[in-house]
Backbone as a chain_set.jsonl record, in Angstrom:
{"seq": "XXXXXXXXXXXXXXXXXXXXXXXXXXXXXXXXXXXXXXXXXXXXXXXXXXXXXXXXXXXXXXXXXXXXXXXXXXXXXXXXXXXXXXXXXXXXXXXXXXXXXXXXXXXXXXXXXXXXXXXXXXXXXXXXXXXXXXXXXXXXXXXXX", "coords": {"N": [[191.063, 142.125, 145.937], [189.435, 140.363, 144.657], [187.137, 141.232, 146.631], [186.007, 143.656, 146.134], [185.355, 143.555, 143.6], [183.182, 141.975, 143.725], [181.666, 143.762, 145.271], [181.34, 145.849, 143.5], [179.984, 144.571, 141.554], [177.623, 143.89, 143.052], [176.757, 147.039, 143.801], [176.599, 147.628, 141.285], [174.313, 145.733, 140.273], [172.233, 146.607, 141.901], [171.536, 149.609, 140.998], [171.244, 149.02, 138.423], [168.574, 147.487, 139.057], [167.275, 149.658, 140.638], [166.839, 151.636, 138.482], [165.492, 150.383, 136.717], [163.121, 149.942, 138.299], [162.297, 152.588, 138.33], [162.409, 153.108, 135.851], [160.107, 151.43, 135.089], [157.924, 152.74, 136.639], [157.706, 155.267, 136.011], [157.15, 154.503, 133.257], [154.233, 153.05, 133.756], [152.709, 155.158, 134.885], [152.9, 157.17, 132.695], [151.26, 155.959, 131.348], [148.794, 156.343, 132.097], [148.62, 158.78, 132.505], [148.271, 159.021, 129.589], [145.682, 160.553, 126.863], [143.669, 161.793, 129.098], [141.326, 163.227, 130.561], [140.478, 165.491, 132.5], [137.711, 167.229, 133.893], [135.669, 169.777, 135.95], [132.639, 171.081, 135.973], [129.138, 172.5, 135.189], [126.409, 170.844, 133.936], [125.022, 171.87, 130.591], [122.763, 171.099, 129.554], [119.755, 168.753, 129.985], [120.691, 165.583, 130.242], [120.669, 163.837, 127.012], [119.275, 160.492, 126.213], [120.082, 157.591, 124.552], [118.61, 154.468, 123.224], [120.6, 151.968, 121.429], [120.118, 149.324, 119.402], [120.683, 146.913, 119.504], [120.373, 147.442, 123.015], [122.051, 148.763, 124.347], [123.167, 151.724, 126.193], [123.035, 154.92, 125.734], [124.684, 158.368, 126.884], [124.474, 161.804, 125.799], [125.536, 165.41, 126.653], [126.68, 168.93, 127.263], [128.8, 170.352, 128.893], [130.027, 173.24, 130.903], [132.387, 174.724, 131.527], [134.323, 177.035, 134.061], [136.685, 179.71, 133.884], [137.908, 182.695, 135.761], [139.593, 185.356, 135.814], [141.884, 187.739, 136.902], [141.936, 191.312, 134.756], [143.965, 193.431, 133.107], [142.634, 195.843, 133.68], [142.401, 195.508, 135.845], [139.435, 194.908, 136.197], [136.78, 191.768, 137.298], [137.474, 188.945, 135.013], [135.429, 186.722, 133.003], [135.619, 183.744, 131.678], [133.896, 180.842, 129.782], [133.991, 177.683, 128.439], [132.466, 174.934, 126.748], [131.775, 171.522, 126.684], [131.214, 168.526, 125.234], [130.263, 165.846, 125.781], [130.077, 162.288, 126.035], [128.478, 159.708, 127.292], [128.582, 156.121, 128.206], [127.027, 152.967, 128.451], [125.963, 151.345, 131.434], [126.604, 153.82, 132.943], [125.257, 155.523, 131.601], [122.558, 155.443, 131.743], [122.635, 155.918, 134.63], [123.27, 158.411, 134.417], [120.973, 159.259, 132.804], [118.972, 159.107, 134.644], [119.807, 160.475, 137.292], [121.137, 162.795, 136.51], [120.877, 166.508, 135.818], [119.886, 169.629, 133.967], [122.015, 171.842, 135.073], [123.513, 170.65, 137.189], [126.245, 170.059, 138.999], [129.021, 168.331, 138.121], [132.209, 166.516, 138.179], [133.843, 164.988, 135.496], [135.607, 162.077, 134.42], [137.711, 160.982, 131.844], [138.136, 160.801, 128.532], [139.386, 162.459, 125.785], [138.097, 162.466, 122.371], [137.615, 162.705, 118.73], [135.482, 163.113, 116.105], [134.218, 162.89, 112.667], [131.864, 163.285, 110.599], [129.757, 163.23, 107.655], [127.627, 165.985, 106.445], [123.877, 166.093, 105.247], [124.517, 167.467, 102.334], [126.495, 167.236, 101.909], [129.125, 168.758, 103.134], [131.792, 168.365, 104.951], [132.621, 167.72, 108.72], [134.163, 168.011, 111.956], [134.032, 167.354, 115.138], [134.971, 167.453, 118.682], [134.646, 165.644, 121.469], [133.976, 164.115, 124.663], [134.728, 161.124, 126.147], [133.335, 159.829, 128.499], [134.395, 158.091, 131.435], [134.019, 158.016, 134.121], [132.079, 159.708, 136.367], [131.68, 162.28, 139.022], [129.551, 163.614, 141.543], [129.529, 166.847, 142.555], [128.405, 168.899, 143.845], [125.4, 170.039, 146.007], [122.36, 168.369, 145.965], [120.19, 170.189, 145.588], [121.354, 172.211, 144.693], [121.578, 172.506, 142.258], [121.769, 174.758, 139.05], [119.452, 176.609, 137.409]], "CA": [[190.648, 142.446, 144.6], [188.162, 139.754, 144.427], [186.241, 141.531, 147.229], [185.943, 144.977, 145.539], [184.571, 143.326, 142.465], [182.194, 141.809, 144.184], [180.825, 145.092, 145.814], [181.023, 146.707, 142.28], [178.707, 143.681, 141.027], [176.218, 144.463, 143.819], [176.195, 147.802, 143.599], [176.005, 147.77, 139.496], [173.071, 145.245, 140.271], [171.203, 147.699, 142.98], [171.609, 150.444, 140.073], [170.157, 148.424, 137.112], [167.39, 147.372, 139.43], [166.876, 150.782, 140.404], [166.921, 152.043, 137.105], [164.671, 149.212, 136.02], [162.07, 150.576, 138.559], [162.076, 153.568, 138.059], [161.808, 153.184, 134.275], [158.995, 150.566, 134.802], [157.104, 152.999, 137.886], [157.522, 156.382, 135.089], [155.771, 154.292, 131.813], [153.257, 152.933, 133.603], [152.415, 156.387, 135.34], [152.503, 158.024, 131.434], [150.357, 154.775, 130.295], [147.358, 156.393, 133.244], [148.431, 160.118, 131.957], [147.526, 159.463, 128.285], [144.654, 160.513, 126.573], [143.552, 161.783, 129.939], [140.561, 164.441, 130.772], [139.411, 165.608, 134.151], [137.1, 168.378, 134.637], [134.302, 170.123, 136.9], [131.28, 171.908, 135.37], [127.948, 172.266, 135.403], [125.231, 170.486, 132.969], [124.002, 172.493, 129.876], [121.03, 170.891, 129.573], [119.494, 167.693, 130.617], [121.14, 164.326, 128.841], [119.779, 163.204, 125.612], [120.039, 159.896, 126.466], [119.002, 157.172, 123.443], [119.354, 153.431, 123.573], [120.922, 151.339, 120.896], [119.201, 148.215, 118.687], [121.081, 145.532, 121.089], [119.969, 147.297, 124.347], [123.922, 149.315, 124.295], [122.791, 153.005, 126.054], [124.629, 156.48, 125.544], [123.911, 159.917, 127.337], [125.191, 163.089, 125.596], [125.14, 166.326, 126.939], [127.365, 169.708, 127.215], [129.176, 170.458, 130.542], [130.076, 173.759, 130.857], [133.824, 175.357, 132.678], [134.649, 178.355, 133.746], [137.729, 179.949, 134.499], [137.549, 183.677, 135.822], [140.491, 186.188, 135.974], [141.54, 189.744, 136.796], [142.359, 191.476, 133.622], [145.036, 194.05, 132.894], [142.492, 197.165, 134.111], [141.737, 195.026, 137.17], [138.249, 193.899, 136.091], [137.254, 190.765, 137.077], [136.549, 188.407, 133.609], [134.857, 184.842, 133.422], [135.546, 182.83, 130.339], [132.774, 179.784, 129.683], [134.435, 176.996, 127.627], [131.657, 174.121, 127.033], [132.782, 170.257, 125.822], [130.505, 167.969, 124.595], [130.174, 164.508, 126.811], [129.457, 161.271, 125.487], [128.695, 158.543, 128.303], [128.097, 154.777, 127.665], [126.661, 151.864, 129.032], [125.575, 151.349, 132.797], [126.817, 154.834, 132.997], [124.219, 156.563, 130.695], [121.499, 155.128, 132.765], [122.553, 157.259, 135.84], [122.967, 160.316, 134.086], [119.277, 159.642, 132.832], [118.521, 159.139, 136.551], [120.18, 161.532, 138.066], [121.778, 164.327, 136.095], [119.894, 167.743, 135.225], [120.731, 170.836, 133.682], [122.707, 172.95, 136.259], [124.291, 170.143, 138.223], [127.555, 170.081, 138.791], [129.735, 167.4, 138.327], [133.36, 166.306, 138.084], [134.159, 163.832, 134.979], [137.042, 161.586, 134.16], [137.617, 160.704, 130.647], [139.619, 160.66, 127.322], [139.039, 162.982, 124.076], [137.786, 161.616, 121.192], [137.097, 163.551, 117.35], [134.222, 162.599, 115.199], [133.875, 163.253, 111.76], [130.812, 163.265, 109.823], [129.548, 164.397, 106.346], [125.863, 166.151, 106.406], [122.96, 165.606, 104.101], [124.729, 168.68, 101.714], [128.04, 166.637, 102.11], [130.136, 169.328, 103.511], [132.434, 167.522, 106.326], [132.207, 168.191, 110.181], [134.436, 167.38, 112.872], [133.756, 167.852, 116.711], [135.405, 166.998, 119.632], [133.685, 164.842, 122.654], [135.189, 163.649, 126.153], [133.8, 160.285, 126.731], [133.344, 159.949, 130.196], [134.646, 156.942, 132.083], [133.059, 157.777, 135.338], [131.781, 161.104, 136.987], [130.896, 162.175, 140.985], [128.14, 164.631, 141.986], [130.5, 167.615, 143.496], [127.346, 170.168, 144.692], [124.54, 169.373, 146.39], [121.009, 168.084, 145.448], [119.682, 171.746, 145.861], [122.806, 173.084, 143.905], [121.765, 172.746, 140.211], [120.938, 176.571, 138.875], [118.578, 176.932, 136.118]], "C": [[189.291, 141.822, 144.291], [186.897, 140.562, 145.195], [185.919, 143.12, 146.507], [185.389, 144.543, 144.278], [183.369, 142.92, 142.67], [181.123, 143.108, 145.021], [180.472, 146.143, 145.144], [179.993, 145.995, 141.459], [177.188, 144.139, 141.918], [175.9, 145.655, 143.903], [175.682, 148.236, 142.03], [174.607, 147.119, 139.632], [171.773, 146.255, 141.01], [171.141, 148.945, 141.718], [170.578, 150.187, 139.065], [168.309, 148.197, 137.889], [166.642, 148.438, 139.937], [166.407, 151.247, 139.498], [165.642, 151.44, 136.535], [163.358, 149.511, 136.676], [161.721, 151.511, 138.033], [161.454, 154.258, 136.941], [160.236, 152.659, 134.197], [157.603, 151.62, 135.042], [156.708, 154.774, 136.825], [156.722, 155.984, 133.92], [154.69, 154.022, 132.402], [151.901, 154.298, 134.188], [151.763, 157.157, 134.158], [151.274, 157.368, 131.26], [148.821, 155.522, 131.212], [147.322, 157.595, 132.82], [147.555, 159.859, 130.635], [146.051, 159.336, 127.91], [143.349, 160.929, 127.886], [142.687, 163.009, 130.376], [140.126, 164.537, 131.829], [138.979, 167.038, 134.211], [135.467, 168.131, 135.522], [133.842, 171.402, 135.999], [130.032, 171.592, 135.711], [127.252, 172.043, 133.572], [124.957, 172.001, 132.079], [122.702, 172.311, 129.611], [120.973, 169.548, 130.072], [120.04, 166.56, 129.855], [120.175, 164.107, 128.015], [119.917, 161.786, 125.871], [119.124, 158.93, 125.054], [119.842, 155.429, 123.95], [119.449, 152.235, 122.32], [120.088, 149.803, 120.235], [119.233, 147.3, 119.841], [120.859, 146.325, 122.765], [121.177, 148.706, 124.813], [122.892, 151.064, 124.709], [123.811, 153.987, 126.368], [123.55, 157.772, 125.979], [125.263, 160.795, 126.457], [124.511, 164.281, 126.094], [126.279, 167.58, 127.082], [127.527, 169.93, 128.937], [130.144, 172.086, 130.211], [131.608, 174.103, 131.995], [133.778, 176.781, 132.685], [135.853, 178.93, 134.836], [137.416, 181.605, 134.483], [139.426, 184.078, 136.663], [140.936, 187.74, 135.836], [142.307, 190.52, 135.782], [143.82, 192.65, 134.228], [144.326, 195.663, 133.644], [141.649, 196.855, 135.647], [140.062, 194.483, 137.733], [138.547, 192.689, 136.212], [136.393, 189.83, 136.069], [136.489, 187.311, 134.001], [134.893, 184.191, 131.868], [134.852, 181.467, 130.587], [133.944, 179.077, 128.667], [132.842, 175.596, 127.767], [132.159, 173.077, 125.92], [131.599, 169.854, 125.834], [130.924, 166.748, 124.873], [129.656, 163.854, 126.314], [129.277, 160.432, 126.788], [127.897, 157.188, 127.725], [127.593, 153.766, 128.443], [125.521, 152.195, 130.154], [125.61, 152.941, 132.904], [125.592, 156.109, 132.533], [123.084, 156.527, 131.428], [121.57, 155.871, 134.124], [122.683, 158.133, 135.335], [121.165, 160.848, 133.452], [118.622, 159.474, 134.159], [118.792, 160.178, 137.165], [120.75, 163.19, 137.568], [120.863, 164.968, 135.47], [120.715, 168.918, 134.99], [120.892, 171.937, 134.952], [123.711, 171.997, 136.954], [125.841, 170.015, 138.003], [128.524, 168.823, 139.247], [131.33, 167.097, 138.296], [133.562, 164.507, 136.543], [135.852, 163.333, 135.002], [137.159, 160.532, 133.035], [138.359, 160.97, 129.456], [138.734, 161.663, 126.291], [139.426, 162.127, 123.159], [137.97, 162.694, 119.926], [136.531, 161.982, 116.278], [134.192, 162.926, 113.904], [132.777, 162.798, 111.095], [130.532, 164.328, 108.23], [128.007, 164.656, 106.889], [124.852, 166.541, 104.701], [123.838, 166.662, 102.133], [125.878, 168.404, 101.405], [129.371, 167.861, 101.964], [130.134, 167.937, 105.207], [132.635, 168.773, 107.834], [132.997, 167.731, 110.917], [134.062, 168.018, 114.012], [134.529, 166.754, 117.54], [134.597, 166.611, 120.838], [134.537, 164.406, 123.708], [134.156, 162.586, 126.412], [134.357, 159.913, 128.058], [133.444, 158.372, 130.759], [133.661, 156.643, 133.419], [133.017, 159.264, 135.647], [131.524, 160.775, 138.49], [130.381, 163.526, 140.702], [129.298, 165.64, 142.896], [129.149, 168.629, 144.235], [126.497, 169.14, 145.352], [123.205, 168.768, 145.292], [119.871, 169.334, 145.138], [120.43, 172.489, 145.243], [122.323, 173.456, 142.673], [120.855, 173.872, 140.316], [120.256, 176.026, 137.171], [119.128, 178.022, 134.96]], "O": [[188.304, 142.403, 143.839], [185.803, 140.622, 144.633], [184.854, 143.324, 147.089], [184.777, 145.484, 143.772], [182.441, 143.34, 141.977], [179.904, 143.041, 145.18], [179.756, 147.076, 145.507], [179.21, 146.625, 140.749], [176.104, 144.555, 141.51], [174.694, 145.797, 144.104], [174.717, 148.927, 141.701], [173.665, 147.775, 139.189], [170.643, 146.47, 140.573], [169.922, 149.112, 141.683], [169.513, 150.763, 138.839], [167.237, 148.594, 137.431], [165.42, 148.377, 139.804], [165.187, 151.358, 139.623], [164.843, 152.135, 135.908], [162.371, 149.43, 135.944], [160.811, 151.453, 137.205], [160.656, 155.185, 136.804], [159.346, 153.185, 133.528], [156.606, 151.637, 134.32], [155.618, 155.333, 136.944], [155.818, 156.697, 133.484], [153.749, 154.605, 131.862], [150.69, 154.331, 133.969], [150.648, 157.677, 134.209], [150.256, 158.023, 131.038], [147.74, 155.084, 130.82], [146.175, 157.983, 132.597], [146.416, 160.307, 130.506], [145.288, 158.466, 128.331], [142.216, 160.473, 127.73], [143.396, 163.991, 130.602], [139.334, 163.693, 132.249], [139.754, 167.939, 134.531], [134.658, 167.22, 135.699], [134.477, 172.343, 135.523], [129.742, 170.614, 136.401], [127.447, 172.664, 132.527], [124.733, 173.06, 132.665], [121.778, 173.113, 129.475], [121.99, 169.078, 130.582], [119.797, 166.618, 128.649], [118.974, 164.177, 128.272], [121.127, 161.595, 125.742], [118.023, 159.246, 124.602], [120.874, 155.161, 124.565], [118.437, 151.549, 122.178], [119.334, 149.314, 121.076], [118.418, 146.986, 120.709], [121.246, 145.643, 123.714], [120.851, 149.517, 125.68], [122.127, 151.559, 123.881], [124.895, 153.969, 126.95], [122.392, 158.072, 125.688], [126.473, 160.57, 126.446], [123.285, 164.394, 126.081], [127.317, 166.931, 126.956], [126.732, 169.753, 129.86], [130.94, 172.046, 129.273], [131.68, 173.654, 133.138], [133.399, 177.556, 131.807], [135.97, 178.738, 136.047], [136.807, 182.047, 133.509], [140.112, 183.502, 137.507], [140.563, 188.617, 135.057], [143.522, 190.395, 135.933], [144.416, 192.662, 135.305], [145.09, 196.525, 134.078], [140.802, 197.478, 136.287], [139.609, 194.015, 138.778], [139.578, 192.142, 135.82], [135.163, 189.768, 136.066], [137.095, 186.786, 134.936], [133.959, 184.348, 131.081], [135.201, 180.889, 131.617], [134.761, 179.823, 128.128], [132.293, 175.442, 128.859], [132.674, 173.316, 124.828], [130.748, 170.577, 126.353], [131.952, 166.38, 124.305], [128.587, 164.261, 125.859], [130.278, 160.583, 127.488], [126.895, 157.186, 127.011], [128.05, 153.966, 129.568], [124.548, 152.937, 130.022], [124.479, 153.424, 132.96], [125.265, 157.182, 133.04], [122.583, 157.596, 131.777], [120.562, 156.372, 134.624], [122.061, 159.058, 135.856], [120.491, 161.877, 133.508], [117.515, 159.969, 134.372], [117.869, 160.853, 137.62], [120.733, 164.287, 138.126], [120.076, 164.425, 134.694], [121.792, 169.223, 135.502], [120.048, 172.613, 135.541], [124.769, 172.508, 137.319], [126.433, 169.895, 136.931], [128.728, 168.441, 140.399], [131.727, 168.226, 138.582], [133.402, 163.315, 136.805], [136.872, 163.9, 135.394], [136.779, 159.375, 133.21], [139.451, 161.498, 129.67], [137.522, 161.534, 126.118], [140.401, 161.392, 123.001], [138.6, 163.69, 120.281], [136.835, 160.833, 115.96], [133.999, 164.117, 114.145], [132.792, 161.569, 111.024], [130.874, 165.455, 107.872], [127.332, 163.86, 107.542], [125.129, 167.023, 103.603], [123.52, 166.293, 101.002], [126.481, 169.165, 100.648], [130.25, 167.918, 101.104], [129.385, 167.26, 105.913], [132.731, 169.997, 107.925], [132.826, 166.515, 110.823], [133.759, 169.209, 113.959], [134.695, 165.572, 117.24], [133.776, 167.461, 121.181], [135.761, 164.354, 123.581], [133.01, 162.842, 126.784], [135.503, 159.761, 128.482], [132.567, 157.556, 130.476], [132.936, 155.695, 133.72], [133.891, 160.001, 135.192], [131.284, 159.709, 139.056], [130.729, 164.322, 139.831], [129.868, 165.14, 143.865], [129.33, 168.951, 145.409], [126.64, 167.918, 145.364], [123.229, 168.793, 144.061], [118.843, 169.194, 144.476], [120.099, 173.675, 145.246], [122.576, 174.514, 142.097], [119.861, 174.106, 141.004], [120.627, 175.31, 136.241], [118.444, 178.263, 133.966]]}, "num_chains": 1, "name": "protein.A"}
């Protein structure tokens, strides 16, 4: 009897500690999902890039997607979607180095929303993807005009 309780303790324990992974190894998985943007596009235009009182620099610029599919009369269509990229720091400084309109990159980054009033004080919101980090997916010869 004693021994059968004991093999229901260790396997209840192997369970919970299972369990206890599993739970731990699924939040911190969500905690890397949320708030979570990854695409590939190409540059709309060249960064704006500007640099802050204390030194602090930011590139914005539009990055362009496009998803293309064959319709219902077997044409094939291309839908453009274009987001609106904030980048900060160290970061902004290579996209004024290196990024130009056409190139194509890959970001990885979170959505934001902005609101603003303008001079006329109607209100404005827009949506932005600030960019954590990007990579160069084409070549150096790639970016189209």
């Amino acid at each position: 009897m004693f021994h059968q309780i004991g093999k229901d303790l260790i396997d209840l324990k192997k369970h919970f500690l299972k369990s206890l992974f599993i739970n731990n190894l699924t939040h911190n998985a969500m905690n890397t999902l949320r708030n979570s943007v990854k695409l590939i596009g190409r540059l709309g235009q060249d960064p704006e890039v500007k640099t802050l009182d204390k030194g602090n620099k930011f590139a914005k610029f539009s990055l362009a997607t496009s998803d293309s599919f064959t319709a219902k009369d077997g044409s094939k269509q291309e839908q453009t979607q274009w987001h609106n990229i904030v980048v900060w720091g160290n970061l902004a400084g290579i996209c004024e180095k290196y990024l130009k309109k056409g190139k194509e990159i890959a970001i990885d980054g979170r959505l934001t929303y902005r609101t603003w009033e303008d001079k006329n004080g109607t209100k404005h919101i827009s949506s932005e993807i600030v960019a954590n980090d990007f990579l160069f997916v084409g070549s150096n010869n790639e970016s189209r005009k």
